[in-house]
N, CA, C and O atoms as a MOPAC input file, in Angstrom:
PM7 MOZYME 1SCF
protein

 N     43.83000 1    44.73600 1    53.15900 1
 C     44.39100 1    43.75000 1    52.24400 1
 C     44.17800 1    42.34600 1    52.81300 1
 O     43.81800 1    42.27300 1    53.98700 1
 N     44.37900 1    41.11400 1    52.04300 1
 C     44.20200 1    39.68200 1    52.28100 1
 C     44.85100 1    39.50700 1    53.56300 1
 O     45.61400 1    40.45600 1    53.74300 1
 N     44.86600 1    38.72600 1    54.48800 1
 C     46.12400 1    38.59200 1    55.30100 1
 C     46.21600 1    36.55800 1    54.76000 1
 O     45.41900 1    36.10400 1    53.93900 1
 N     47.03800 1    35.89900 1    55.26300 1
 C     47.17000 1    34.99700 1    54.42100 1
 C     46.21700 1    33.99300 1    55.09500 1
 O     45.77300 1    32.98000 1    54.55500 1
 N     45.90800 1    34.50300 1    56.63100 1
 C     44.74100 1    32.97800 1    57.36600 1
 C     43.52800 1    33.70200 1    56.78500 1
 O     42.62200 1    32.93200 1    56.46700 1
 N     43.28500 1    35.05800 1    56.56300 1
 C     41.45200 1    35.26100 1    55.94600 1
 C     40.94900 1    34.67700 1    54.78800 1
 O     39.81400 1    34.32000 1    54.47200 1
 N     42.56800 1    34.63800 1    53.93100 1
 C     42.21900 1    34.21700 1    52.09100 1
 C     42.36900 1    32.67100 1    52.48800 1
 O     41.65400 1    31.92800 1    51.81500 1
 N     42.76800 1    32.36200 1    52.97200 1
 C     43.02100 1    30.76400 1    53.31500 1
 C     41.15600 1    30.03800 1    53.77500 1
 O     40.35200 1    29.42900 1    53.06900 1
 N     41.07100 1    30.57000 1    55.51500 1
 C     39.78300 1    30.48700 1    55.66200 1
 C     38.88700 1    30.32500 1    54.43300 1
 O     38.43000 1    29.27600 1    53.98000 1
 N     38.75500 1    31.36000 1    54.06000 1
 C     37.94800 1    32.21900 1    52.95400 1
 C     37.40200 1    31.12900 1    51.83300 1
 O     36.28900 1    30.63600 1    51.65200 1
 N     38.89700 1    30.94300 1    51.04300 1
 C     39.26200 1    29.90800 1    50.00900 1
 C     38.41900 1    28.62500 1    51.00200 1
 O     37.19100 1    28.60600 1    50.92000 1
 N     38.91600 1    27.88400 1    51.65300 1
 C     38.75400 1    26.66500 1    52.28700 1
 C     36.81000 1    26.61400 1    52.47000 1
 O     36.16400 1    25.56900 1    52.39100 1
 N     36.48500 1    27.35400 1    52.60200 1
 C     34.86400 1    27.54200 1    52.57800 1
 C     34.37300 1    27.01100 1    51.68000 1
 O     33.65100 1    26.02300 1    51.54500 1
 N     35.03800 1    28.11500 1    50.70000 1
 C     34.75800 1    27.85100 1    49.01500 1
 C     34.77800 1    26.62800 1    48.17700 1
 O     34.12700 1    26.57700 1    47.13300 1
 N     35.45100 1    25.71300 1    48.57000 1
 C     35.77700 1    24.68900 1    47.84500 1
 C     35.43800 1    23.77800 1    48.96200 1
 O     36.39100 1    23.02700 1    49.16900 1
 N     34.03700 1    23.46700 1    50.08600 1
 C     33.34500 1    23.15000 1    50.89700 1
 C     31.89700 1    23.29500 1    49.93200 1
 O     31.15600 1    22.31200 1    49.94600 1
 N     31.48900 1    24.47200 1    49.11600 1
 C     30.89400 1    24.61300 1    48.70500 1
 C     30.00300 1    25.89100 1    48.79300 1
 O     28.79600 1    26.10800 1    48.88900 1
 N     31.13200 1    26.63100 1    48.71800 1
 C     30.92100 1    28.42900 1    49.42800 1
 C     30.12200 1    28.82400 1    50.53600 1
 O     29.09400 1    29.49200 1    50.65400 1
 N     30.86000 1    28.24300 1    51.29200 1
 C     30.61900 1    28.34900 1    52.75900 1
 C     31.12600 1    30.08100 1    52.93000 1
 O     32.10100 1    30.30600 1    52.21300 1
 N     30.75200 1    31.05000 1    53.55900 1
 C     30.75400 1    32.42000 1    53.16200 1
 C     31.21100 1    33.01300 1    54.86700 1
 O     31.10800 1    32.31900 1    55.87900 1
 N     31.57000 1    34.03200 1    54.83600 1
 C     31.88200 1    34.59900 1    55.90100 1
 C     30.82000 1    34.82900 1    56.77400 1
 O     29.78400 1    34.46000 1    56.22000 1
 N     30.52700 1    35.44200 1    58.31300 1
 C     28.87000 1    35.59300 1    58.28100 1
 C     28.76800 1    37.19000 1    58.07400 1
 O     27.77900 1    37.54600 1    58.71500 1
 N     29.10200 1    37.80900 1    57.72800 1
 C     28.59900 1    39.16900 1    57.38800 1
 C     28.08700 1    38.77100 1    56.39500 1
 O     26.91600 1    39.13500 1    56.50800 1
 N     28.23600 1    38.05300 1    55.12500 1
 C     27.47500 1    37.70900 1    54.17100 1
 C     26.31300 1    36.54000 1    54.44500 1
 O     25.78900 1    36.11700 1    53.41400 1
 N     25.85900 1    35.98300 1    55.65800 1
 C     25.41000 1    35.30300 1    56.12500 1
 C     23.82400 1    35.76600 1    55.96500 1
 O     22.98000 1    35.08800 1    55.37900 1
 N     23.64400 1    36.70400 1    56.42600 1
 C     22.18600 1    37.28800 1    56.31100 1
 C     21.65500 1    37.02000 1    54.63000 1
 O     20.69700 1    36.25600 1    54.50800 1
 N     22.22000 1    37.59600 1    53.41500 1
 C     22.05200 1    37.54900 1    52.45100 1
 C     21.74900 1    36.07900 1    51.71200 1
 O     21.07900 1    36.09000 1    50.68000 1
 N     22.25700 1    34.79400 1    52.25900 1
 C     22.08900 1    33.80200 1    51.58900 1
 C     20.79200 1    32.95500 1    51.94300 1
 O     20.13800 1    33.46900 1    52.85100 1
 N     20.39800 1    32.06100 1    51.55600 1
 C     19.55600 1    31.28900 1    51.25800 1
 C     19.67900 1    30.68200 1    52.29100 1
 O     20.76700 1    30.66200 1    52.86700 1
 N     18.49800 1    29.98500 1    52.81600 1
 C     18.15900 1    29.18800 1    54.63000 1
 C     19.33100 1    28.07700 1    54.22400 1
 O     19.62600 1    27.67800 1    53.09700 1
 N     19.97400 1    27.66100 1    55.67200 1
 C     21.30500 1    26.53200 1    55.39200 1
 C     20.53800 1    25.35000 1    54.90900 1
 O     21.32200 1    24.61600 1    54.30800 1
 N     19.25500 1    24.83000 1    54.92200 1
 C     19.33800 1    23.86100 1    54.14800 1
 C     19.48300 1    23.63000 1    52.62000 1
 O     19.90200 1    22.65200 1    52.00000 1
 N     19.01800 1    24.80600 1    52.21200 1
 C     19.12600 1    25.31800 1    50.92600 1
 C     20.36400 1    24.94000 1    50.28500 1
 O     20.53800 1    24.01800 1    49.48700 1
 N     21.37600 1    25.94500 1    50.83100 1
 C     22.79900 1    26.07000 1    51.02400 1
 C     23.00700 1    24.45300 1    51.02600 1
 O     23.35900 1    23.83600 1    50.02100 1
 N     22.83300 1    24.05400 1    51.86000 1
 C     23.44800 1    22.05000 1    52.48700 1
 C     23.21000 1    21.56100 1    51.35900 1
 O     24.13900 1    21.01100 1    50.76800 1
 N     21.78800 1    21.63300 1    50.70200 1
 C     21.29000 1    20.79800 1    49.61300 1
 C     21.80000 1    21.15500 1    48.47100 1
 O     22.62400 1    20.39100 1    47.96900 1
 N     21.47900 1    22.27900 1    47.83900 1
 C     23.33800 1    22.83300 1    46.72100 1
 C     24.48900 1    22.10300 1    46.86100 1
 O     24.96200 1    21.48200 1    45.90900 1
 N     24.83500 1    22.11000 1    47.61900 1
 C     26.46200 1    21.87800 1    48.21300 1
 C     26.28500 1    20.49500 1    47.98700 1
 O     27.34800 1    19.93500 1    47.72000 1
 N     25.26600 1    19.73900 1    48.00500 1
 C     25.59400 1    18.09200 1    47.93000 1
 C     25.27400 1    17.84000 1    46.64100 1
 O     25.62000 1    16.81400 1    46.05600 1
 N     24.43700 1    18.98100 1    46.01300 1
 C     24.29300 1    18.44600 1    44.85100 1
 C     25.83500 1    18.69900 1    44.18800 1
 O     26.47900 1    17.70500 1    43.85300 1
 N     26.31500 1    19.82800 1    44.03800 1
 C     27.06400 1    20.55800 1    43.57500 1
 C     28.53500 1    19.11900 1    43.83600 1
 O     29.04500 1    18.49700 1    42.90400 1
 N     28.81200 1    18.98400 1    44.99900 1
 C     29.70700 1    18.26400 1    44.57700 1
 C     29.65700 1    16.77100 1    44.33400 1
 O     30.67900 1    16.14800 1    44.62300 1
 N     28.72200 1    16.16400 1    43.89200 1
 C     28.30300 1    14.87400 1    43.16000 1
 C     28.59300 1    15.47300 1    41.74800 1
 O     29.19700 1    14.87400 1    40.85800 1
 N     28.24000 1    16.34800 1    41.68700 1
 C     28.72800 1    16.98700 1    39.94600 1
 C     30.29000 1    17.12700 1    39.57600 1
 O     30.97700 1    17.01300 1    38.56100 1
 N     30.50500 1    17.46300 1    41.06300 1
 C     31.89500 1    18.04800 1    40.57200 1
 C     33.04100 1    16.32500 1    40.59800 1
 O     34.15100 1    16.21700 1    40.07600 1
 N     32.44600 1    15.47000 1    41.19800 1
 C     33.11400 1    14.04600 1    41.61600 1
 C     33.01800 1    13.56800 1    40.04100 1
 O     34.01300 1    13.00000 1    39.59100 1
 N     31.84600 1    13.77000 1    39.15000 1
 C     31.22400 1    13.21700 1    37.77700 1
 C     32.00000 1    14.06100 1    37.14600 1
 O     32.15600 1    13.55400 1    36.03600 1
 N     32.65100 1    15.16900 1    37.19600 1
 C     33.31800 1    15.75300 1    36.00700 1
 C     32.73900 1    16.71200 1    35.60300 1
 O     33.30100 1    17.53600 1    34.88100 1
 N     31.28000 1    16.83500 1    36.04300 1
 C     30.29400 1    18.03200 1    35.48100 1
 C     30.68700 1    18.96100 1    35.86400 1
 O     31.21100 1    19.43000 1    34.85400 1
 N     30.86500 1    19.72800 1    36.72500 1
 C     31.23200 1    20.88900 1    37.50300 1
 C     32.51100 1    20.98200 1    38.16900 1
 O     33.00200 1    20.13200 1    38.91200 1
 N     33.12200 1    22.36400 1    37.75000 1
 C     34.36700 1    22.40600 1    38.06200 1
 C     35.10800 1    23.91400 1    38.63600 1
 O     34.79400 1    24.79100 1    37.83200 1
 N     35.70200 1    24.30300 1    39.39900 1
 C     35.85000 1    25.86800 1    39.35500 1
 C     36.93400 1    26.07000 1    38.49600 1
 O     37.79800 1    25.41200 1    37.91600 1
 N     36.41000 1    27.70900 1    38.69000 1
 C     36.96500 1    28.54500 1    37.19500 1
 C     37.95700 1    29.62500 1    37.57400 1
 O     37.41000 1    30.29100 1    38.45400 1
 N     38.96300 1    30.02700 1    37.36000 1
 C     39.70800 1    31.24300 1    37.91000 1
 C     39.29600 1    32.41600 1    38.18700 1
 O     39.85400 1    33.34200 1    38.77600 1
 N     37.42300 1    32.24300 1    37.33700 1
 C     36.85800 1    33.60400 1    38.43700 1
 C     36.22100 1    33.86900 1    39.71800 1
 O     35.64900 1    34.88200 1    40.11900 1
 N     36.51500 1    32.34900 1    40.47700 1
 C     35.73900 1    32.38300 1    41.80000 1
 C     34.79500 1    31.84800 1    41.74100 1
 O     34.44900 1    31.41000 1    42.83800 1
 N     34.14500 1    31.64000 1    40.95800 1
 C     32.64200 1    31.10600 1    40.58500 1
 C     33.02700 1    29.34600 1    39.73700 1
 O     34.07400 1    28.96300 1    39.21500 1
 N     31.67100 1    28.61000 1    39.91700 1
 C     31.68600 1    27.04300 1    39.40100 1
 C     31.34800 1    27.62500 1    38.36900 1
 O     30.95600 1    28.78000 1    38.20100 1
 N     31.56900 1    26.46500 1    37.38800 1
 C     31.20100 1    26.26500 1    35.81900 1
 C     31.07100 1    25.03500 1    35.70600 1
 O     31.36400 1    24.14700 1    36.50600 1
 N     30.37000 1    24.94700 1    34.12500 1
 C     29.62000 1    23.54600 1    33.88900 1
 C     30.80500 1    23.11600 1    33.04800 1
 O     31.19200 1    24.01000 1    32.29500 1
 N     31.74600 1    21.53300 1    32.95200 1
 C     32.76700 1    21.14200 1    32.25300 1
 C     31.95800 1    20.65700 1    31.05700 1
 O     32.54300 1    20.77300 1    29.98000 1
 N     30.71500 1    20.13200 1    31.02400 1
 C     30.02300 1    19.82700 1    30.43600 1
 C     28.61400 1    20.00600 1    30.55400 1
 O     28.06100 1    19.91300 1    31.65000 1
 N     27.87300 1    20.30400 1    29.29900 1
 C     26.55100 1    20.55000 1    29.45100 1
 C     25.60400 1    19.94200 1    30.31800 1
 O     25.85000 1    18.80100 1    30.70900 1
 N     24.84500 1    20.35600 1    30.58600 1
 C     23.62000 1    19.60200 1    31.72200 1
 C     22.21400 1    20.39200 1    31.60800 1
 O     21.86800 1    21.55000 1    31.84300 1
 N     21.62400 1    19.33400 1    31.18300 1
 C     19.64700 1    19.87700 1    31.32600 1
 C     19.52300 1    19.54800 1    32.39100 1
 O     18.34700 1    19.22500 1    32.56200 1
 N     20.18900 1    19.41800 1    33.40100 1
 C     19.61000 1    19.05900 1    34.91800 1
 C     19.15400 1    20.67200 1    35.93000 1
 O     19.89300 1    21.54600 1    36.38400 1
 N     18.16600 1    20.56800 1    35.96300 1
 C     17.40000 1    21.71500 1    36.51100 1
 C     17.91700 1    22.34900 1    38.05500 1
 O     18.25800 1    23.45300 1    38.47800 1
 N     17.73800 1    20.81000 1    38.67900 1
 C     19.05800 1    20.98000 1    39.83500 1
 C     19.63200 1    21.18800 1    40.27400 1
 O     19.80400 1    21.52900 1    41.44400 1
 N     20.49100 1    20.97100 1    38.94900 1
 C     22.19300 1    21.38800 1    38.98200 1
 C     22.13600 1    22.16300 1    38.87100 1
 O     22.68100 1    22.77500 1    39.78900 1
 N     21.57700 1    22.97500 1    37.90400 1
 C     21.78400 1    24.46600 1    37.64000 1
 C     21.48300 1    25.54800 1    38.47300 1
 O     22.08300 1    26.61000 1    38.63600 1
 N     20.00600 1    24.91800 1    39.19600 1
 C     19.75200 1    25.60300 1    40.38700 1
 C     21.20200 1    25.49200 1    41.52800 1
 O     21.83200 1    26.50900 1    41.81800 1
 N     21.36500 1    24.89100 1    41.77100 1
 C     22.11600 1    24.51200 1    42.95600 1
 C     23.58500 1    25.00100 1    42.41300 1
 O     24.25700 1    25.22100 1    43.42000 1
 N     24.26200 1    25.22900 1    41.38300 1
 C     25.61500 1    26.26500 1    40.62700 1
 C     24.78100 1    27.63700 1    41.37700 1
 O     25.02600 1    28.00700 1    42.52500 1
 N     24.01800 1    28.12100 1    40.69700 1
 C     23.36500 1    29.59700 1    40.50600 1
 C     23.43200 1    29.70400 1    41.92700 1
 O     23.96500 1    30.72700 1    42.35700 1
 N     22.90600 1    28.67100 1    42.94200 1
 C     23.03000 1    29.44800 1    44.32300 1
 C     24.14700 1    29.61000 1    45.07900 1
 O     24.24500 1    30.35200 1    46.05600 1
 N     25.23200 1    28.70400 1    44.48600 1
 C     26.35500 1    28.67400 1    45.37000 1
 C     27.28900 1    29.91700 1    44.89300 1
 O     27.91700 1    30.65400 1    45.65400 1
 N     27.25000 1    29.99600 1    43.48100 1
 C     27.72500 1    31.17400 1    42.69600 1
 C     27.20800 1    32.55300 1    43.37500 1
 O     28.07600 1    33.26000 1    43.88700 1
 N     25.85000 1    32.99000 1    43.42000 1
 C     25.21800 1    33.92400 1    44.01500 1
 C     26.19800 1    33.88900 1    45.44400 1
 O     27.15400 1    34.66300 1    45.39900 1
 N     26.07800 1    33.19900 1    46.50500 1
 C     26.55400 1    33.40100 1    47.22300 1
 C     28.21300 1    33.48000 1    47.32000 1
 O     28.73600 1    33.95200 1    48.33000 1
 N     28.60800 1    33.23500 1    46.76700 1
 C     29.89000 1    33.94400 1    46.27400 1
 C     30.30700 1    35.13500 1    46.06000 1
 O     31.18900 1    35.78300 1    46.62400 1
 N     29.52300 1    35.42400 1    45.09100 1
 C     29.59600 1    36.76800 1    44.30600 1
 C     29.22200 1    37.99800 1    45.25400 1
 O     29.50800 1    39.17700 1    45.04600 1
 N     28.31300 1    37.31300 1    46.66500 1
 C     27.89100 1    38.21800 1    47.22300 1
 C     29.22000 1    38.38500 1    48.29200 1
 O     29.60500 1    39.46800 1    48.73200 1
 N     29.70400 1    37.32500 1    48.53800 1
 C     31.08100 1    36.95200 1    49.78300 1
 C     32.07300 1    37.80400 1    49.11300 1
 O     32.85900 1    38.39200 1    49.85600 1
 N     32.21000 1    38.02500 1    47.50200 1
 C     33.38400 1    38.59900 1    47.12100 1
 C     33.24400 1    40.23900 1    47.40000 1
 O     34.18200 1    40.96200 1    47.73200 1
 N     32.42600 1    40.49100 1    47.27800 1
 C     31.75900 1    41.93700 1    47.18100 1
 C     31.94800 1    42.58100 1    48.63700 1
 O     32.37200 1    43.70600 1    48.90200 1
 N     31.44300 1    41.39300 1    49.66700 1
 C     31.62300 1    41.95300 1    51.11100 1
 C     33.12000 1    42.09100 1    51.36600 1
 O     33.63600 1    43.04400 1    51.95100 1
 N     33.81600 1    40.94200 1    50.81800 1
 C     35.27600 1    41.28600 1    51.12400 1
 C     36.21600 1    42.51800 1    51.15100 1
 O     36.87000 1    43.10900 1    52.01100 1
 N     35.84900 1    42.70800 1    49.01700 1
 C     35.99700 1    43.51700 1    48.54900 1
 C     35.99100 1    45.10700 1    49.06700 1
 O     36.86900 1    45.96800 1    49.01300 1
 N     34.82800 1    45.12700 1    49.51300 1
 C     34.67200 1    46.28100 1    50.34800 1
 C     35.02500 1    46.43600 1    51.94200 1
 O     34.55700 1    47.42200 1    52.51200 1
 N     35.78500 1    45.56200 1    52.65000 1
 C     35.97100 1    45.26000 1    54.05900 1
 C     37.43600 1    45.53800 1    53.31700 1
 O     37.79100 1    46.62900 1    53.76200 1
 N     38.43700 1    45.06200 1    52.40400 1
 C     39.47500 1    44.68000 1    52.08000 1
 C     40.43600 1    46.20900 1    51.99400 1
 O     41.39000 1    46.75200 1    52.55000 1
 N     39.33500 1    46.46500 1    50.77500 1
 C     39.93000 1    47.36100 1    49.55200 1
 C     39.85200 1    46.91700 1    48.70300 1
 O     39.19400 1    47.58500 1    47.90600 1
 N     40.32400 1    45.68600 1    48.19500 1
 C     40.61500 1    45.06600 1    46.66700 1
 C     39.45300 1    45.14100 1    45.96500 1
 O     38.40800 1    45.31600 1    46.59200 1
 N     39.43600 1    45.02000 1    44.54700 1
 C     38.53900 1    45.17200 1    44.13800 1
 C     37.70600 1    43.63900 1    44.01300 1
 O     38.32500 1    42.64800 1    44.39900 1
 N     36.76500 1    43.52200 1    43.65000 1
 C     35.87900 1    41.99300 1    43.69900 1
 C     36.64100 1    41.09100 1    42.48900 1
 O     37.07300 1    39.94000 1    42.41500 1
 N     36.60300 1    41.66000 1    42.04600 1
 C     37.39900 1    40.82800 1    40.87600 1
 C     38.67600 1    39.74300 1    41.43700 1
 O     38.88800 1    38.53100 1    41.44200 1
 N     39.33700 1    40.96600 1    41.88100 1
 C     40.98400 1    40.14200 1    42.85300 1
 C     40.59800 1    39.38400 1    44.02300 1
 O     41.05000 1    38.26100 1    44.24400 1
 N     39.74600 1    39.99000 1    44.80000 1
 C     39.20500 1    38.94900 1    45.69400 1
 C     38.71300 1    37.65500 1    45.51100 1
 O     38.84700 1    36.75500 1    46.34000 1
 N     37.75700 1    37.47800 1    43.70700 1
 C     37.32700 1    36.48700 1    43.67000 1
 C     38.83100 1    35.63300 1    42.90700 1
 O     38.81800 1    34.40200 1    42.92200 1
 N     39.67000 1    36.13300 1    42.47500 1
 C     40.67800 1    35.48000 1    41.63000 1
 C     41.48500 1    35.23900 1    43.09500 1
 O     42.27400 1    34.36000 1    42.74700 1
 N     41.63900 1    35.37500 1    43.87800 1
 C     42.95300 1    35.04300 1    44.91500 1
 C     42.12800 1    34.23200 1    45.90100 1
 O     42.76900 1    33.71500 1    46.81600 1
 N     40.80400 1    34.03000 1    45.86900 1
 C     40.08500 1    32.88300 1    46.42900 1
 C     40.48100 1    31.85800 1    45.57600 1
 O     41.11100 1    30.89700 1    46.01700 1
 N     40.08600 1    31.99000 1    44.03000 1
 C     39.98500 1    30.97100 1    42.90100 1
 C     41.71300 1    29.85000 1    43.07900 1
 O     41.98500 1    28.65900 1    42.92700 1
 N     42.24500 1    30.71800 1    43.34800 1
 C     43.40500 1    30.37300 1    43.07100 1
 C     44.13800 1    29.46700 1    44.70400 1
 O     45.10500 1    28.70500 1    44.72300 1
 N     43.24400 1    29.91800 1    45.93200 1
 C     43.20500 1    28.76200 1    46.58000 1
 C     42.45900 1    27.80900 1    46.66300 1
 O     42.81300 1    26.78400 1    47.24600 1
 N     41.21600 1    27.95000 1    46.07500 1
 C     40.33900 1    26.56400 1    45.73300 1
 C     41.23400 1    25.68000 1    44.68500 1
 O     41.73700 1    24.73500 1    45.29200 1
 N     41.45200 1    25.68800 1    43.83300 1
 C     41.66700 1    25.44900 1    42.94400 1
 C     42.95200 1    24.88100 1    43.18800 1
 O     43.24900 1    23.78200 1    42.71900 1
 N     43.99700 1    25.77700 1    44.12300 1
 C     45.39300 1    24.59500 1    44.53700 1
 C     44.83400 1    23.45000 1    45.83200 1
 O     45.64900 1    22.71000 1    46.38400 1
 N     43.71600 1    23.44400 1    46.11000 1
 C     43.28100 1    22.73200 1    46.98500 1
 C     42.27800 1    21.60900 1    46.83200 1
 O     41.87100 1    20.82800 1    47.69200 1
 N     41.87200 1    21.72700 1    45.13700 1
 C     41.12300 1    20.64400 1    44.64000 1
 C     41.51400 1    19.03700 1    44.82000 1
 O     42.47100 1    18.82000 1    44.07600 1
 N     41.24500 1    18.20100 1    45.31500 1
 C     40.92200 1    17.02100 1    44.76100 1
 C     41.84200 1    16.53100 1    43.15700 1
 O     41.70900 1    17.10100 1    42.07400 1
 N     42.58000 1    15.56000 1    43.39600 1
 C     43.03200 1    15.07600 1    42.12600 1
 C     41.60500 1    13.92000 1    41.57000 1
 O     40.81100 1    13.23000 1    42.20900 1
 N     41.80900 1    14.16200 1    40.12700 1
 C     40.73300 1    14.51400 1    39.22000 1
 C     39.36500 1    15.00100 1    39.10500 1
 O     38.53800 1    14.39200 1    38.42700 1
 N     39.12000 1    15.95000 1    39.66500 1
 C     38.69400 1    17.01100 1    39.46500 1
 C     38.79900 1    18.27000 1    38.23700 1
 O     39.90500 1    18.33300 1    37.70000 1
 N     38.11400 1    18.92200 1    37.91900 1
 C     38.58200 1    20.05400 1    37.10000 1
 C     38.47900 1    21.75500 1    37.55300 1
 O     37.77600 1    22.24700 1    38.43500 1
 N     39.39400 1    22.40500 1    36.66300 1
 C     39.45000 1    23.59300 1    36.98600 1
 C     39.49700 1    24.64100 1    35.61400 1
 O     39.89300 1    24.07700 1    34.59500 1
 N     39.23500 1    25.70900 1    35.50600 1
 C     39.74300 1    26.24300 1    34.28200 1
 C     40.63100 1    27.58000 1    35.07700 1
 O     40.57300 1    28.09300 1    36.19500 1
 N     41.33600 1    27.77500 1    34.02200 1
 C     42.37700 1    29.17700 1    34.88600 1
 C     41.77500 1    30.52000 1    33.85700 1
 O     41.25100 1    30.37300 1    32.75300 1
 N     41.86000 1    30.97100 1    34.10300 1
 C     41.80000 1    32.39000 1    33.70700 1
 C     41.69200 1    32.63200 1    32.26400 1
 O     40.78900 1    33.24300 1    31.69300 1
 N     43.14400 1    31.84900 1    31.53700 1
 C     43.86400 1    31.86800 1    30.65700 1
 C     43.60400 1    30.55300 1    29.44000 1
 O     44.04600 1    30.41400 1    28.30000 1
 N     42.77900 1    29.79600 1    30.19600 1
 C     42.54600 1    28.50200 1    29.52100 1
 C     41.26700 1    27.70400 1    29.41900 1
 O     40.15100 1    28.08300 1    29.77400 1
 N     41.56900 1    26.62900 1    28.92300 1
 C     40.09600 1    25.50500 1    29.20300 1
 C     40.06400 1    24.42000 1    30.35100 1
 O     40.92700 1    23.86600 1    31.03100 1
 N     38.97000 1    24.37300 1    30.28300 1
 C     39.24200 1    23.31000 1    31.81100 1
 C     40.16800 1    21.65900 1    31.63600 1
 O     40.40100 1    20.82400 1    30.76300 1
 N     40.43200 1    21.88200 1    32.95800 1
 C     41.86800 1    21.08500 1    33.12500 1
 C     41.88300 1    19.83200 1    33.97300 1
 O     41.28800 1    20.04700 1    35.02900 1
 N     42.34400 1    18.62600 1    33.88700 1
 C     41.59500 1    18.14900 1    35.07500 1
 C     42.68600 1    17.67700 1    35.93800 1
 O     43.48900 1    16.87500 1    35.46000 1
 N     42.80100 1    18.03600 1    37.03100 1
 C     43.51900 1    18.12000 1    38.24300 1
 C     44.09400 1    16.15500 1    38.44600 1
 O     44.76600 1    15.80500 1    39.41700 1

């Protein structure tokens, strides 16, 4: 199960710009890759464009033809999805709860104005 410094750690990565445990380390993309996402990613998220979502994963607050951006969501997301999965299976919980009890410390740890969407709603801005 979570203990409260792993989901903390964990979370605190995440909203760095899914900075990942290293067992999931092998699986991701060379760190500059990663570095260069992550800077794009949060210039988006400072603009309002990008925001996290209560499923663990970024979303777009608003549309974007930026090729970039989208690249650079898709990789940080990927590596997420892959961090939730390792958890998941190190944990017990299922990926789902893992990625929602991350979401839910990114997300109390955002930046005022910023956005978020919860689970239950539309995006919100902090």
């Amino acid at each position: 199960m979570w203990t409260r410094n792993t989901l903390a750690a964990f979370a605190a990565g995440l909203a760095l710009g899914a900075a990942l445990p290293a067992a999931t380390a092998l699986a991701q993309p060379a760190s500059a890759d990663l570095a260069a996402a992550k800077t794009v990613v949060d210039a988006a998220k400072a603009k309002g464009v990008v925001g996290e979502q209560g499923d663990g994963l970024l979303g777009f607050v608003s549309a974007s033809s930026d090729a970039q951006l989208k690249a650079a969501v898709a990789t940080i997301n990927a590596g997420r999805a892959d961090a939730y999965r390792s958890i998941a299976a190190k944990t017990g919980v299922s990926e789902v709860n893992a990625a929602q009890a991350a979401a839910q410390q990114v997300i109390s740890r955002l930046p005022s104005g910023y956005y978020y969407r919860p689970l239950d709603g539309g995006w919100t801005r902090k």
